[in-house]
C-alpha positions in Angstrom: -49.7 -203.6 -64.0 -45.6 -203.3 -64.1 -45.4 -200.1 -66.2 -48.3 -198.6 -64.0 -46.6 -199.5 -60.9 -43.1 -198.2 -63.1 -44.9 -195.0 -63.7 -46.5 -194.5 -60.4 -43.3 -195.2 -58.7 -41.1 -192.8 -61.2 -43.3 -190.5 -60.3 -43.0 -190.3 -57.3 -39.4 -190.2 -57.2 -39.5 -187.5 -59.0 -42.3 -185.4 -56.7 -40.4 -186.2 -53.5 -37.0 -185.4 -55.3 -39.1 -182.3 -56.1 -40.1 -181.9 -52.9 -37.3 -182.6 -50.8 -35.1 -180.6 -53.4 -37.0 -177.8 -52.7 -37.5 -177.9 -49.3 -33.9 -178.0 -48.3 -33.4 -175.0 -50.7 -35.7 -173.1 -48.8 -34.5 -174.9 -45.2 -30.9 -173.6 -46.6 -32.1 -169.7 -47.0 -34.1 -170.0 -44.1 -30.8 -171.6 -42.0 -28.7 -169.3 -43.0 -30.9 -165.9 -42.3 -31.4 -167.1 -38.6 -27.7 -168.4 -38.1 -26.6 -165.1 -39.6 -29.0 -163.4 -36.5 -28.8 -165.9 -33.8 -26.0 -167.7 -32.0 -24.9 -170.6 -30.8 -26.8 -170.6 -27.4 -30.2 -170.1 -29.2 -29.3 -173.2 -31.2 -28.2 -174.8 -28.1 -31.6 -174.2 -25.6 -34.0 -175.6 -28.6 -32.3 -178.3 -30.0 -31.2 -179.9 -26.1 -35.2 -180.1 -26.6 -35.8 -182.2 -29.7 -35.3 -185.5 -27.9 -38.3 -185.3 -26.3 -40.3 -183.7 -29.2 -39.2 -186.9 -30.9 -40.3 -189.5 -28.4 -43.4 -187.9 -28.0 -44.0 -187.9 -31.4 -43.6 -191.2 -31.8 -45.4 -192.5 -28.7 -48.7 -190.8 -30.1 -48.2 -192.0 -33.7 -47.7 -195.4 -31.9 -46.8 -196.3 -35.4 -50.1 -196.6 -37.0 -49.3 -194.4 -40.0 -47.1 -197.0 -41.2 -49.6 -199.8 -40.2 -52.5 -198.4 -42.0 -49.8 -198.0 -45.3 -49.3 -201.6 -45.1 -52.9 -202.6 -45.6 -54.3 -203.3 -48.5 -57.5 -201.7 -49.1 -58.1 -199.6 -45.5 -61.2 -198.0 -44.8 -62.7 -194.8 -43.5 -63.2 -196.9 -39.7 -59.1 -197.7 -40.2 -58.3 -193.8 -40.4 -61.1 -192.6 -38.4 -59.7 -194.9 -35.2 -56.2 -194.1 -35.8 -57.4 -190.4 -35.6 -59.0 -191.0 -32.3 -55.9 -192.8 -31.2 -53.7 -190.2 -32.1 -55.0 -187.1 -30.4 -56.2 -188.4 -27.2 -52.3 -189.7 -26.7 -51.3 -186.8 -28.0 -53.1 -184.9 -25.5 -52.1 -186.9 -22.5 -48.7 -186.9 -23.2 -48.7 -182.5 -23.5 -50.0 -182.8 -19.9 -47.1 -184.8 -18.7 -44.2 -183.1 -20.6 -46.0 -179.5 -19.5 -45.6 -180.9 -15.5 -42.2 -181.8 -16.8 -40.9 -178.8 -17.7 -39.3 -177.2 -14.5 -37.3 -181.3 -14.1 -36.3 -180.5 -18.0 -34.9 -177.1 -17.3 -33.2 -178.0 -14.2 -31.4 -181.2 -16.4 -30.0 -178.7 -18.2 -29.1 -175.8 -16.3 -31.0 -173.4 -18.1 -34.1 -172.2 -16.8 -35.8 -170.4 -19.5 -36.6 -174.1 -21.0 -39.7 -174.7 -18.7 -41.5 -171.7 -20.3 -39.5 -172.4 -24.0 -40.5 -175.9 -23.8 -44.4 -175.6 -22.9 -44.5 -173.7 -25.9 -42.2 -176.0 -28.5 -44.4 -179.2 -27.2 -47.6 -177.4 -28.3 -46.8 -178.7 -31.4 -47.6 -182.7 -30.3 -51.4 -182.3 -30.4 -51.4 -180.3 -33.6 -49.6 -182.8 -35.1 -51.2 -185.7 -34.4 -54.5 -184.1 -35.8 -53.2 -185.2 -39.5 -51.9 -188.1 -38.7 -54.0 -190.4 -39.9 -54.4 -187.6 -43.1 -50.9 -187.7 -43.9 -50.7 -191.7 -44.2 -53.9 -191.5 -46.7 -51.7 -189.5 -48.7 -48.4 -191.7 -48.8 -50.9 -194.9 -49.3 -51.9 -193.4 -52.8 -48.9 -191.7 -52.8 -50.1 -188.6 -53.8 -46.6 -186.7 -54.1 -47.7 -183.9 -55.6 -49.6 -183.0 -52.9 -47.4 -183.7 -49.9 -44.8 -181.4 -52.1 -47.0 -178.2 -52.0 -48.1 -178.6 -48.2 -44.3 -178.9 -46.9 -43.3 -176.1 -49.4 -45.9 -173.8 -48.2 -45.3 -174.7 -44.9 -41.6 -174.3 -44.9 -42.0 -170.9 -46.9 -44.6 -169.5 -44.3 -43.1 -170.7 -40.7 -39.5 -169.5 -42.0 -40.4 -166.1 -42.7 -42.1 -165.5 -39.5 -39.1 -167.6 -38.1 -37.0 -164.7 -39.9 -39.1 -161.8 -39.0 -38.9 -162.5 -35.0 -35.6 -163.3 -35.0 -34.7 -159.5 -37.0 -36.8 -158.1 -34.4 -34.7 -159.7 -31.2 -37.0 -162.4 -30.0 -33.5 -165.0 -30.1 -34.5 -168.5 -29.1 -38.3 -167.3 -29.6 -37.9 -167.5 -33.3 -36.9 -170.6 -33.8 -40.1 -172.3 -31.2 -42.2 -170.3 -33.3 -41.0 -171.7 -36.9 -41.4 -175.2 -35.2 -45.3 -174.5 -34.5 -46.5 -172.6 -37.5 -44.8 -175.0 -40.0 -46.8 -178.1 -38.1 -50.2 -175.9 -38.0 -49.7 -175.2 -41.5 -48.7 -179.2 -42.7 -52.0 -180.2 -40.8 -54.0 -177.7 -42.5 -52.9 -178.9 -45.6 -53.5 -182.3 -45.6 -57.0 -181.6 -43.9 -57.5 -179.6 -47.4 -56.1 -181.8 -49.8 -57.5 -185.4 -48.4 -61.0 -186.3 -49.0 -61.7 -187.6 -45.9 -63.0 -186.7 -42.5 -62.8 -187.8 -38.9 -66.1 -188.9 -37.4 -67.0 -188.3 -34.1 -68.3 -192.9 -34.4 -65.5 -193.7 -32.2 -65.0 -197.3 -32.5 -61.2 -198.5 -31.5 -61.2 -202.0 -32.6 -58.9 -201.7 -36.1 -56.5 -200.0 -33.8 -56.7 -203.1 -31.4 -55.5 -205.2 -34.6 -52.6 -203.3 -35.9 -50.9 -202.9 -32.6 -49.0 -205.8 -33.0 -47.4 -205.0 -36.4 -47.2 -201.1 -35.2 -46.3 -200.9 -31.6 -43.0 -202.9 -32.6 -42.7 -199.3 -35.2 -43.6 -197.6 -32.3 -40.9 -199.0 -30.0 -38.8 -198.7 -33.2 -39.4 -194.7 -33.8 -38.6 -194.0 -30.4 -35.2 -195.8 -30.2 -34.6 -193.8 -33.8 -35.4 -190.4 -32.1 -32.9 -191.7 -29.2 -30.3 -192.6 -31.9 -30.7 -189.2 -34.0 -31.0 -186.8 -30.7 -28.6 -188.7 -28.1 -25.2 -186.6 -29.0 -27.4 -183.7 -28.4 -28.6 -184.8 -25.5 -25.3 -186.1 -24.1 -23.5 -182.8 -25.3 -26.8 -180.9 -23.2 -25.9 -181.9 -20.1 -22.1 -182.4 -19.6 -20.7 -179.6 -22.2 -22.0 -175.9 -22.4 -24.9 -175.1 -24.1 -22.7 -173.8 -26.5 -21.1 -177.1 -28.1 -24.5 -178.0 -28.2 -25.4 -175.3 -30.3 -22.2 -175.8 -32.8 -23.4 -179.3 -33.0 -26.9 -179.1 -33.8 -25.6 -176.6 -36.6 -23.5 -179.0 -38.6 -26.0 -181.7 -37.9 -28.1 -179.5 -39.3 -26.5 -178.9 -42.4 -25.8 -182.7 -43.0 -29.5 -183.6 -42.2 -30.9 -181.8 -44.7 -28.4 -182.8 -47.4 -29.5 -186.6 -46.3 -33.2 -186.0 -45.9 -33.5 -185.2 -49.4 -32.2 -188.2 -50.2 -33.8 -190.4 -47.8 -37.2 -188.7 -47.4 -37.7 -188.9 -51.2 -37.2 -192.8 -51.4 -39.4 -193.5 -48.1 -42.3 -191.9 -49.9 -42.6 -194.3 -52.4 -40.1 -197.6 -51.0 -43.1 -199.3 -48.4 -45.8 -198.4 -51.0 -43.7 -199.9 -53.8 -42.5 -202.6 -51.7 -46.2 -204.1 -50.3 -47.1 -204.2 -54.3 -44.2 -206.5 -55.1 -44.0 -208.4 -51.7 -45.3 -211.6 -53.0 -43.1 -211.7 -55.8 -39.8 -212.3 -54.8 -38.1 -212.0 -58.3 -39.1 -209.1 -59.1 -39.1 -208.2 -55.3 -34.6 -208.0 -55.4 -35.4 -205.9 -58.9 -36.8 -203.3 -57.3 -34.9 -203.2 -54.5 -31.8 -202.9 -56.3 -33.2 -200.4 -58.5 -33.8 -198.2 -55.7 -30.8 -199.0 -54.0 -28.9 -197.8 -57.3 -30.8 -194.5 -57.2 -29.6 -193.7 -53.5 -26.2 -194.4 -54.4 -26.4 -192.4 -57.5 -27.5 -189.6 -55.3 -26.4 -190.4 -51.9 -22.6 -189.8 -52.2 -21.8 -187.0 -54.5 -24.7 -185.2 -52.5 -23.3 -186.1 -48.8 -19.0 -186.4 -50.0 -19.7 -182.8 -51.7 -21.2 -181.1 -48.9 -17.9 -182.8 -46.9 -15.8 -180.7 -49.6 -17.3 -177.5 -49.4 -18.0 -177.2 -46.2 -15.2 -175.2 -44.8 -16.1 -172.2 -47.2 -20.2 -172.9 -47.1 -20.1 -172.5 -43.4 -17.9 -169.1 -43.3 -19.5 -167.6 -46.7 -23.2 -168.3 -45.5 -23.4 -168.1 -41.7 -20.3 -166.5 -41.0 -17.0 -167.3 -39.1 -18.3 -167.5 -36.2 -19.7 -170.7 -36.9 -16.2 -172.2 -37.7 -16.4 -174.9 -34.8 -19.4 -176.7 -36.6 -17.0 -177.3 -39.8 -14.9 -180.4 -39.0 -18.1 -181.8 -37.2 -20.1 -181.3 -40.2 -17.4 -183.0 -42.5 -17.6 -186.2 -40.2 -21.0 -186.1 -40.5 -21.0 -186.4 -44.0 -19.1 -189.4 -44.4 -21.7 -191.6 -41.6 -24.6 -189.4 -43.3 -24.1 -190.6 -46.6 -24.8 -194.0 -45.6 -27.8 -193.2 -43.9 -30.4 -193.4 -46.9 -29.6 -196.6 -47.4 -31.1 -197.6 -43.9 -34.2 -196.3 -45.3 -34.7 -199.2 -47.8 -33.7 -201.8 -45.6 -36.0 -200.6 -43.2 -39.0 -200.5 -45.6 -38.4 -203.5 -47.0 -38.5 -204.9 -43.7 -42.3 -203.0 -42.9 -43.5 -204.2 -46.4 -42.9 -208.2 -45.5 -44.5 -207.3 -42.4 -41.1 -208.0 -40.2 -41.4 -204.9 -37.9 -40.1 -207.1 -35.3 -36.9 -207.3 -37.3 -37.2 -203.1 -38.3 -37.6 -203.0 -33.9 -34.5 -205.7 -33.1 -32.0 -204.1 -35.8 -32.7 -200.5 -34.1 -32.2 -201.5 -30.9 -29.4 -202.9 -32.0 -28.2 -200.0 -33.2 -28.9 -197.2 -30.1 -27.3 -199.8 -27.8 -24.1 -199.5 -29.5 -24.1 -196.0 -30.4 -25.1 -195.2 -26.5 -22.0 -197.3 -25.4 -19.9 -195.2 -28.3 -21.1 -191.9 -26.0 -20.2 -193.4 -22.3 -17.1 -194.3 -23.5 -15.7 -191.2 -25.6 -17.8 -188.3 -24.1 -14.7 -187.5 -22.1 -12.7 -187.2 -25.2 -14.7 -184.5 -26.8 -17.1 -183.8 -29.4 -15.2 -184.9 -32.3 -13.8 -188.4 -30.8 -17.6 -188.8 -30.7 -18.9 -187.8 -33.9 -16.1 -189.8 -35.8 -16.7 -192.7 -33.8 -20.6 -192.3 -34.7 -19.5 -192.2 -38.6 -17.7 -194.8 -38.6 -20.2 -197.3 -36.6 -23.1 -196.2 -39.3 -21.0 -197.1 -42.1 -20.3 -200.4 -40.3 -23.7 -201.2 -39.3 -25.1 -201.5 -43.1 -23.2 -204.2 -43.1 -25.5 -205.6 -40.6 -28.6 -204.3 -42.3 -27.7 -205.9 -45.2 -28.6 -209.7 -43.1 -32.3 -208.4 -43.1 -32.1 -208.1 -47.3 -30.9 -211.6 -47.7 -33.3 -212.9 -45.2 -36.2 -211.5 -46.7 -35.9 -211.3 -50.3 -32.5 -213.4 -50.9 -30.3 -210.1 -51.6 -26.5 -211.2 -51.7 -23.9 -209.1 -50.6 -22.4 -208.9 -54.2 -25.4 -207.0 -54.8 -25.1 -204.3 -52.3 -21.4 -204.5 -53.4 -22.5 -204.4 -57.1 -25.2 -201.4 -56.2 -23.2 -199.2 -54.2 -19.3 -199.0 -54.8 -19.5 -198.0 -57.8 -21.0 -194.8 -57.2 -18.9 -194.5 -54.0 -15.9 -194.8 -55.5 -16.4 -192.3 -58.2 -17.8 -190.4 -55.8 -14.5 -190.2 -53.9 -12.5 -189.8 -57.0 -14.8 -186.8 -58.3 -14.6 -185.2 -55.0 -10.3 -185.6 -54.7 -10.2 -184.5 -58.3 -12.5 -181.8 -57.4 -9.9 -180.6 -54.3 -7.0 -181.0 -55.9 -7.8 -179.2 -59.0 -9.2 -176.0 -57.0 -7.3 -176.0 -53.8 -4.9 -173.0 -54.8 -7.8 -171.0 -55.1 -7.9 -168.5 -51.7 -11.4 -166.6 -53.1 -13.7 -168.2 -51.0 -17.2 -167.5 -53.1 -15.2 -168.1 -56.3 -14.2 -171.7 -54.8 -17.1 -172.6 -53.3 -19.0 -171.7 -56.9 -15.9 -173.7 -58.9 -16.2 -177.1 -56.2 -19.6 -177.2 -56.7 -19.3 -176.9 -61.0 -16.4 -178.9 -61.2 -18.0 -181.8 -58.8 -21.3 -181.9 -61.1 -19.3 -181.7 -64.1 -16.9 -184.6 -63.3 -19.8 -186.4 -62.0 -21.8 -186.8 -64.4 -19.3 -186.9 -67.2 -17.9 -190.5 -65.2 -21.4 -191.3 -65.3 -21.9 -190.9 -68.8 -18.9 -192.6 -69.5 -19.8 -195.6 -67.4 -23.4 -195.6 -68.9 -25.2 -195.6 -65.6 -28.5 -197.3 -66.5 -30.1 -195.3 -63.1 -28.9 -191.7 -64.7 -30.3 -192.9 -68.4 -33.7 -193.7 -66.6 -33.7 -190.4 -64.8 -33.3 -188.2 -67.4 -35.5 -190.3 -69.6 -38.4 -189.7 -67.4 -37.8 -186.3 -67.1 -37.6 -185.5 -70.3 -41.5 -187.7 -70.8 -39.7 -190.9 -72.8 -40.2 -194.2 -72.4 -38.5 -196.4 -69.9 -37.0 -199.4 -70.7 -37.7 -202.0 -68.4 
């Protein structure tokens, strides 16, 4: 049962690293095509938008994906009556957004978001069709699968994305990459998952996971208020233009994190309900995974920090050179971030989402205050005040590990600074070593050698255990336990 649950969970590690990998590989190409055509306005009138994608999005998932993960054994009547749940929320909340379009637009001084933003939200009832589809496939963590449906997906809606925006359609291209790539992840799970939605309606499992998901649901929603409230601040006192230079560096950092954080959250709640009732071997794998963030967290995040001045201008052009120091700040807060992930699971998998809800709160509360305070300052008092306070706030995630499983702080210590640390030193070496160097393609090609080179030379040296295991999956040995 251990090495099946080893070998289920290397696995997929690897297929979300796969995934993710690829995905912001193809997110990059497609990024830099569209920033190359469109401006910081476009940027600007979609992503002054996303807040309320992302509350919606969460209201109609009212957090039964991750309720129906954390069964057991659930049945076709548990999927079928999240289904249900799903769209007809879904559906009432596209009527109320639709009405409030013209209130939107006039928020924001820009009147071309009540037609923009009747489009963008068409998106809400196609997603919440494959729902209840795409938590079957992350409760048998089929990996594989999720890989090639957001692949395809990306690869399709960023091409069209691409197409309209070379043929002058601005702001247009980047609604219509939103609502092909969410047609195309619903058609695939539809394909790959064998099972159906009835048309037996019967609501009653929904009636008994709503107290463990409505606290996720609560949860979600102060997350989307904590990702999207700079935008939103930025939206309405600053021009749409800062917005725009924002939402390209946070960009830019989001997808280095997301490929961090997206690949442990496939597999940390499934992992983490399997070993729940064991609390030994509970703080084992925790750690474990906790060692494989760091091992890819920093170097990932701290190296995008490095070459980010001559990324920005050799991809997208100078005309982006405002979203460099933001994007740098970014880094630092963002390479923190994945760790939240695991604490958060681990809290979902003992069933605590009261704890997962509290913590988050928490959190928006705080950051909101950090806005009220320093808007007046500028963007970058904000954004370095935001770093700072996620760095900070592990600290405070950290209580919900001891609580639950008995992880000490020596342990996050033990797990973490190492990695940092050589991290940092790679990353200084890294700079010092190349900063005569005025070529900007030939350093941006040397930073990123020299970084990987360092980096996993100090690893080797140190005998990482997490690097070892890595590699020895890859390469089909056998893991010691």
């Amino acid at each position: 049962m251990a090495d099946n649950l080893k070998e289920r969970t290397a696995k997929g590690l690897l297929w979300g690293t796969i995934n993710n990998g690829t995905a912001q590989v193809l997110n990059l190409v497609i990024g830099i095509f569209l920033a190359r055509k469109l401006d910081a306005t476009d940027y600007g009138i979609v992503g002054v938008l996303a807040i309320f994608g992302a509350i919606a999005s969460s209201l109609q998932n009212c957090g039964l994906a991750p309720a129906l993960i954390n069964i057991k054994t659930p049945t076709h009547k548990d999927y079928n009556a999240v289904f249900w749940m799903n769209l007809s929320i879904s559906m009432g909340l596209y009527v109320i957004l639709f009405l409030s379009a013209p209130l939107i637009a006039a928020f924001f001084h820009q009147p071309c978001l009540v037609s923009v933003s009747r489009y963008m939200f068409l998106g809400l009832p196609i997603q919440a069709l494959s729902i209840a589809s795409g938590a079957y496939l992350m409760k048998n963590m089929m990996n594989r699968e999720i890989a090639i449906i957001g692949i395809v997906s990306l690869a399709l809606s960023g091409a069209v994305g691409i197409l309209m925006a070379y043929q002058g359609f601005s702001y247009w291209s980047l609604v219509a990459q939103q609502l092909i790539n969410v047609t195309c992840i619903t058609l695939g799970r539809f394909y790959y998952v064998p099972w159906m939605p009835s048309l037996h309606i019967d609501l009653t499992p929904v009636k008994q996971m709503l107290g463990f998901s409505v606290k996720l649901m609560i949860t979600s929603i102060v997350n989307a208020l904590n990702f999207h409230v700079l935008t939103f601040v930025f939206g309405r006192f600053l021009p749409i233009q800062a917005v725009g230079y924002y939402a390209q560096a946070n960009k830019w950092n989001n997808m280095a994190k997301t490929t961090i954080s997206d690949a442990i959250g496939q597999v940390a709640q499934t992992v983490m309900v399997s070993v729940s009732d064991e609390r030994d071997r509970d703080i084992r794998v925790f750690r474990k995974l906790m060692r494989f963030t760091a091992f890819l967290s920093f170097p990932a995040l701290l190296g995008l920090a490095l070459v980010s001045r001559e990324f920005i201008i050799l991809t997208i052009g100078e005309k982006w050179m405002d979203s460099i120091l933001l994007l740098q700040i970014l880094c630092i807060g963002g390479a923190f971030l994945p760790f939240y992930t695991l604490y958060q699971n681990l809290a979902i998998s003992h069933g605590r989402s009261d704890i997962y809800m509290w913590y988050n709160i928490g959190q928006i509360v705080i950051q909101l205050a950090i806005v009220l305070l320093l808007y007046k300052l500028g963007i970058v008092a904000i954004v370095c005040a935001s770093s700072a306070f996620i760095v900070l706030w592990l600290v405070a995630w950290h209580l919900v590990g001891y609580q639950l499983i008995g992880l000490r702080f020596t342990h996050l210590l033990m797990d973490t600074l190492p990695f940092l640390f050589v991290a940092l030193a790679v990353m200084a070496a890294t700079y010092v070593i190349t900063m005569r160097i005025e070529n900007l393609a030939l350093l941006l090609a040397l930073r990123i050698l020299i970084a990987a080179v360092l980096y996993v030379g100090a690893m080797k040296l140190l005998q990482a255990k997490v690097m070892e295991e890595t590699l020895q999956f890859l390469f089909k040995k056998k893991v010691s336990k």
